[in-house]
C-alpha positions, 0 to 999 in steps of 0.5 A, a space after each residue: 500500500 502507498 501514500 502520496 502526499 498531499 502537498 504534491 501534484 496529486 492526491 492522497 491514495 492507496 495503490 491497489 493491489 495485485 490484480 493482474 494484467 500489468 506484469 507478465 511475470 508472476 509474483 516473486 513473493 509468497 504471501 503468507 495468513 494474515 495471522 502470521 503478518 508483522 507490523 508494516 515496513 515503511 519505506 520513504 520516497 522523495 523524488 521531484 515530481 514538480 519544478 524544473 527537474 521534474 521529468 525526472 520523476 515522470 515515471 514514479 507513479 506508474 513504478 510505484 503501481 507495478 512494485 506494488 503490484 509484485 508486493 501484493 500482500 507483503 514481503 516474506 521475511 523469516 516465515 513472516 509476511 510484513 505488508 509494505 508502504 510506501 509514503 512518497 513526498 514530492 522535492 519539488 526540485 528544491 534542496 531545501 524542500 527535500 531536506 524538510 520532506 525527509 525529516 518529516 518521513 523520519 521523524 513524523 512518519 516513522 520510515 524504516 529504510 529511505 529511497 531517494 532519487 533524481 540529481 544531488 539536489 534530492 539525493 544529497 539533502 535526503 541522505 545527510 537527514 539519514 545520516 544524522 538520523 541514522 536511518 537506512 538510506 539508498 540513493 540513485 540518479 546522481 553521479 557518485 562524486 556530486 553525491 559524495 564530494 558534495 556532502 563532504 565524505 571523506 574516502 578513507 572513511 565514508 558514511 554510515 548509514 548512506 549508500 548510493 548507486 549510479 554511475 561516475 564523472 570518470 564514466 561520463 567522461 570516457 564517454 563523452 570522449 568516445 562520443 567526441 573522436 567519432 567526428 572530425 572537430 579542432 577538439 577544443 570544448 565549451 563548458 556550460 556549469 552552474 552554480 549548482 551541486 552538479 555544475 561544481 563538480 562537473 567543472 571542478 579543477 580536479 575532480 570534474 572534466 578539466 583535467 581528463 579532457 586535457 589528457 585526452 586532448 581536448 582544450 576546454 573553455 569554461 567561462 565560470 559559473 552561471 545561475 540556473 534559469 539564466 535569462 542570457 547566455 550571451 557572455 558564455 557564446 561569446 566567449 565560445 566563438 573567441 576560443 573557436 569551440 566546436 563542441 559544447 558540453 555541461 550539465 543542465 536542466 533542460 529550461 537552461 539548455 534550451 535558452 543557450 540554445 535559441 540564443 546560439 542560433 540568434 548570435 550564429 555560434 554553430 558548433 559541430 557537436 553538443 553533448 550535455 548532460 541532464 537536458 537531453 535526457 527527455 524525449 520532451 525536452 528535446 522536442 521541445 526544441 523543434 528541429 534543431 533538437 536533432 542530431 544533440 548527443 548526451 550519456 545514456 544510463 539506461 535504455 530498451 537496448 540495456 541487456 539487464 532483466 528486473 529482479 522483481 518482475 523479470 522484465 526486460 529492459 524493453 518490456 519495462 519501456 514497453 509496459 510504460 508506454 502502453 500504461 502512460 501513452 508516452 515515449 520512454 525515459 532513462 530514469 524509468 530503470 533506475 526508478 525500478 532498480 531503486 525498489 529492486 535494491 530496496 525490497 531484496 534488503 528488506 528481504 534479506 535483513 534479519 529483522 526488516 524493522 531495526 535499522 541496524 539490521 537493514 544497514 547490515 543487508 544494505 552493506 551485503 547487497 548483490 543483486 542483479 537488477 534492471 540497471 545491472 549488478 548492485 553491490 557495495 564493497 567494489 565501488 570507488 568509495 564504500 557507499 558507492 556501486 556503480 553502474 554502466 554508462 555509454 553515450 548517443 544521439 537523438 535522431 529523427 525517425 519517422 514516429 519522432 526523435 529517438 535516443 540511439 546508442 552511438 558509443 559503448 567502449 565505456 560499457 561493450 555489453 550494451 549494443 550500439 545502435 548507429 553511428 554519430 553524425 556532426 550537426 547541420 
């Protein structure tokens, strides 16, 4: 059962249960008498699902209905059925609200295990509430080094109660470069970074792109910090035309790149590649763009093509993209894997932990977790830090077909099991 919260876009309801039809697959849990059930495990969600980044919670709601569809009655635990709910609050792309909507599930609510996800500005806020609360916290969609770094973990000793899956700048990088040495440019690359958790980190001296792009060869111009939701960007265009940039990169939400990108075409600054993270991951946001939304490149953390199968519901990659589409009447979107795989880490824990309502318990099956999901293998232990798993990453472009624009892989040396789909092409 579920709880959506009231300050949200939606209204307060409950989630059926399994009544057939939406998965294929048969429920994986046994359902034990009603006389043998516990006392209800709680589980906290906080995603944004208004606000800028709000496309990266577009598919929670119908996830959170296929989980719970698999749950049904409950999850079975040392001969015990322990019926789950979920209570879901809305970030609404703000730091500072994630930060309230986590403690008041920890400290209102009551959650046993905290699931957050969708960039720093939730994951970050959320996990540092779980922290000092020490309350099981498991986290996804955010490069681990904004999440880390960003919450000032120290690797030689990380964190106690926080642990995080997705991939790194490190992996976004090699892709990037992959995607970049395909086509013919003068390699010399354009930053765009905001002032934000994600911006500081993807531009930082040391550990963001600076240093490898250079190693790599690529001469990069970063004209400093610019805040989101920016009205001009003429300054950075500029600037870009001077070092006679023929590739532009960075990390934005989609309002930001698309304002560079109409006053590009204005003060006619026409790279050959752009390749950014974060705007370009929305089939919406990059038709939004009209035509010139054709032939933009970005990483791809997730997609039909990925060959991962869902540990709860034995879906493919596609058949998730699939049932999606079929239920929402919309395209598919990179997050609809990790908004899974997140319940799939959570529910295999809660399974696996000797007493799935005492913290320390579910930090113990946390810590042990080895599980194939749908995003790929999840395991703490082999990460670059100890709160960190990480998971594949290749790159692609939006091409246009003949039922719209669609995300093809393009470039796959960073992750060779996933199948590359076509070839980039310069812009026009």
């Amino acid at each position: 059962m579920s709880k959506k919260d009231s300050t949200g876009p939606h209204t307060r309801r409950d989630v059926v249960k399994l009544a057939g039809g939406l998965i294929a697959a048969p429920a994986v849990l046994r359902v034990i008498p009603a006389n043998a059930q516990s006392a209800a495990i709680k589980i906290g969600l906080v995603s944004p699902t208004t606000g800028p980044i709000a496309a990266f919670g577009e598919a929670d709601d119908f996830i959170l209905k296929q989980v719970t569809q698999v749950v049904g009655s409950g999850i079975q635990n040392n001969g015990k059925t322990y019926p789950i709910q979920v209570i879901s609050k809305d970030s609404q792309s703000n730091p500072s609200r994630a930060a309230e909507v986590a403690s008041e599930l920890i400290l209102k609510d009551k959650v046993d295990l905290m699931i957050a996800a969708n960039t720093p500005d939730t994951t970050n806020p959320v996990a540092d509430q779980c922290e000092v609360n020490e309350v099981p916290c498991i986290t996804t969609n955010c490069p681990w080094q904004p999440y880390f770094f960003g919450r000032n973990g120290d690797p030689a000793k990380g964190f106690n109660w926080t642990y995080h899956f997705f991939w790194g700048l490190e992996d976004v990088i090699g892709a990037f470069t992959g995607l970049w040495n395909s086509t013919p440019t003068n390699k010399s690359v354009g930053g765009l970074f905001p002032n934000d958790a994600d911006g500081n980190a993807w531009g930082d001296a040391e550990r963001g792109l600076p240093k490898p792009l250079a190693a790599a060869g690529f001469k990069l111009t970063d004209p400093g910090r610019y805040q989101q939701l920016s009205p001009d960007f003429s300054a950075q265009i500029a600037a870009f035309k001077r070092a006679d940039v023929e590739i532009v990169t960075g990390v934005m939400i989609p309002p930001d790149f698309a304002t560079f990108w109409a006053q590009a075409a204005q003060q006619g600054f026409k790279p050959k590649v752009v390749t950014i993270g974060k705007a370009l991951l929305f089939p919406s946001a990059v038709e939004a763009l009209g035509p010139r939304g054709d032939g933009l490149t970005t990483e791809i953390w997730w997609s039909p093509s990925h060959p991962f199968k869902s540990s709860l519901t034995g879906q493919s990659a596609k058949e998730l993209c699939d049932a999606y589409t079929a239920a929402t009447k919309r395209p598919w979107t990179q997050p609809i894997g990790f908004s899974h795989g997140l319940y799939e880490v959570a529910i295999d824990v809660l399974k696996r932990a000797k007493d799935p309502k005492n913290a320390k318990s579910i930090l113990e099956a946390i810590v042990a977790t080895n599980v194939n999901t749908i995003v790929g293998p999840v395991g703490w232990g082999k990460g670059p830090v100890k709160n960190v798993s990480k998971t594949p990453l290749v790159s692609g472009q939006w091409t246009k077909k003949a039922s719209g624009l669609d995300l093809v892989i393009t470039h796959n040396s960073t992750a060779p099991n996933i199948p590359v789909g076509g070839v980039v092409r310069p812009l026009t």
